[in-house]
C-alpha positions in Angstrom: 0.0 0.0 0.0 1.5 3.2 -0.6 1.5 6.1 1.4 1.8 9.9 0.5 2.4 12.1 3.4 2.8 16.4 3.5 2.0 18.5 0.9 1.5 17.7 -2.9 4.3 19.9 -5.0 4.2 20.1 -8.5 6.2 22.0 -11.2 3.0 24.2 -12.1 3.0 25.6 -9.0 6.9 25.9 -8.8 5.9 28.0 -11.8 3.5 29.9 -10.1 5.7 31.2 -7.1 7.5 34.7 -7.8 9.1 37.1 -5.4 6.6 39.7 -4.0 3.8 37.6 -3.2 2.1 38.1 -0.2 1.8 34.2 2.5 -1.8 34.5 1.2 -1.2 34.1 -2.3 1.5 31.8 -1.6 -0.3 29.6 0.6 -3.1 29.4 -2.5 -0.7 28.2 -5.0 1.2 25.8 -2.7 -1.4 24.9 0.4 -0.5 26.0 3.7 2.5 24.1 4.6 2.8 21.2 6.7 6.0 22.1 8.8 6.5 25.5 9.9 9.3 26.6 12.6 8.1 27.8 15.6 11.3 30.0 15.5 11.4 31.0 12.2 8.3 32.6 11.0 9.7 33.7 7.5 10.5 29.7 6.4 7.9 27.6 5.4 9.0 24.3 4.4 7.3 22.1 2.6 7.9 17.9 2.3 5.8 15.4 0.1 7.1 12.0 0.2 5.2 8.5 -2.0 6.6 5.3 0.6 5.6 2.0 0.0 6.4 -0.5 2.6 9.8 0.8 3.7 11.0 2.1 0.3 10.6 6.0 -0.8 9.4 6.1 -4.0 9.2 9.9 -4.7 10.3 12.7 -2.2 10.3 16.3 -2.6 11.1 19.4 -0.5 11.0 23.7 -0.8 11.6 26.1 1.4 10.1 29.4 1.0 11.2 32.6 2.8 9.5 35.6 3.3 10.5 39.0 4.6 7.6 40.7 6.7 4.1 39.3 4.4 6.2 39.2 0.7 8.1 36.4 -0.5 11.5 36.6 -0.5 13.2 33.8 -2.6 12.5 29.5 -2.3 14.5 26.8 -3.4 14.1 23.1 -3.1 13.8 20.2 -5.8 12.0 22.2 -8.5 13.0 25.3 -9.8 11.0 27.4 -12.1 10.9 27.0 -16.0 10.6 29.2 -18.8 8.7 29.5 -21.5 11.1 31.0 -24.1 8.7 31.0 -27.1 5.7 32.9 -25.2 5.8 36.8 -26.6 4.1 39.4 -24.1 0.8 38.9 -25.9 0.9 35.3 -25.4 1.6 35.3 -21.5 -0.7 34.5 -19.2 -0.9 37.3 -16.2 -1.3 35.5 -12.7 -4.9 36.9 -11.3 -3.3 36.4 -8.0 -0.4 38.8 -8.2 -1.6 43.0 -8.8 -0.4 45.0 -11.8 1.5 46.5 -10.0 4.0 45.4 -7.7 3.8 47.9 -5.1 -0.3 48.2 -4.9 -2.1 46.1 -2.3 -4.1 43.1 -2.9 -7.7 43.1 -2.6 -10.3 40.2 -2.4 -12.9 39.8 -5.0 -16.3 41.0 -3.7 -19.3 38.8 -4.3 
C-alpha cells in the first residue's frame, strides 16, 4: 500500500511562485504548509514523500522565505521553468499577483 504524506508539490506551482507575493497568495498556490518553525516565522517548508512498505518512491522538499508578508526567494527540488517562445501577448498574467507590484491586494467582492 502506498503512502503519501505532507504536501503535494508540482512544477506548475513551482511555476507559479514569484518574489513579491504576499503568505496569502503563496499559501493558495502551494497549500499552507505542513512544517512551519516555531522559530522561524519567514521559512515555510514544505515535504511530500510516496513510501511504499519501507521504500521512498518519490520525495520532494521547498523552502520558502519571506521577509515581513512578501516572498522573498525558495528553493528546493523544482526550480522554475521558462517558457522561451511565449511573446508578451501570449503570456498568461497571474490573477493572483496585482499590476503593479507595489499596490495592495484586494479580495474579490461577491
Amino acid at each position: 500500500m502506498a503512502v503519501q504524506q505532507g504536501n503535494v508539490i508540482t512544477q506548475e506551482m513551482v511555476d507559479r511562485l514569484k518574489p513579491g507575493m504576499t503568505r496569502r497568495q503563496v499559501a493558495f498556490v502551494m497549500g499552507e504548509p505542513v512544517l512551519r518553525d516555531p522559530f522561524n516565522p519567514d521559512r515555510w517548508d514544505y515535504v511530500y514523500s510516496v513510501q511504499v512498505g519501507r521504500v521512498v518512491y518519490q520525495q520532494m522538499r521547498m523552502s520558502l522565505f519571506f521577509d515581513g508578508d512578501l516572498l522573498r526567494e525558495f528553493s528546493g527540488d523544482l526550480t522554475p521553468t521558462t517558457v522561451a517562445h511565449a511573446t508578451d501577448s501570449e503570456a498568461v498574467a497571474d490573477p493572483l499577483l496585482p499590476n503593479d507590484p507595489g499596490a495592495p491586494v484586494t479580495p474579490p467582492s461577491g
